[in-house]
N, C-alpha and C positions, 0 to 999 in steps of 0.2 A: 215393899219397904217404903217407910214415906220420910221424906228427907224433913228437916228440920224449918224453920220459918227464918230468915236471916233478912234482917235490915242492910239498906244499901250501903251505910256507912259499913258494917261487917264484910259486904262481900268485897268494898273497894279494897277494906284492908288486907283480904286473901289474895286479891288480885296483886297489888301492890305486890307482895310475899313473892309470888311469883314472877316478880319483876314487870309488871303491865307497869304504865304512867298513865294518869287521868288525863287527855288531849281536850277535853270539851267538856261543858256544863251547860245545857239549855231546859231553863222548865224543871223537870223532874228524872231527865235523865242525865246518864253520865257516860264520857263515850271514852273509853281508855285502850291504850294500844302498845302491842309487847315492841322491843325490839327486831323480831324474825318479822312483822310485819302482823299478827295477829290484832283482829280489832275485837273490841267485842262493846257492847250498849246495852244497858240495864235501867231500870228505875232506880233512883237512889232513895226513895220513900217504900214502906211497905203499908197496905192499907189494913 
């Protein structure tokens, strides 16, 4: 199954959804982090 292509603006907004906050912005990535202490770091561009 091959997953779909998602701009980092879309994935911040899923994250978001699921209660993540964006904590950091450097360059081209973005590093956002739930409450329970999950982090997670992504590209926020797709090439």
């Amino acid at each position: 199954m091959k997953l779909p292509l998602l701009s980092g603006r879309q994935v911040a907004a899923a994250l978001e959804r699921l209660g993540f906050r964006e904590i950091h912005r450097k360059g081209n990535h973005v590093k956002m982090k739930h409450s329970d202490g999950r982090l997670i770091v992504f590209p926020s561009t797709t090439r």
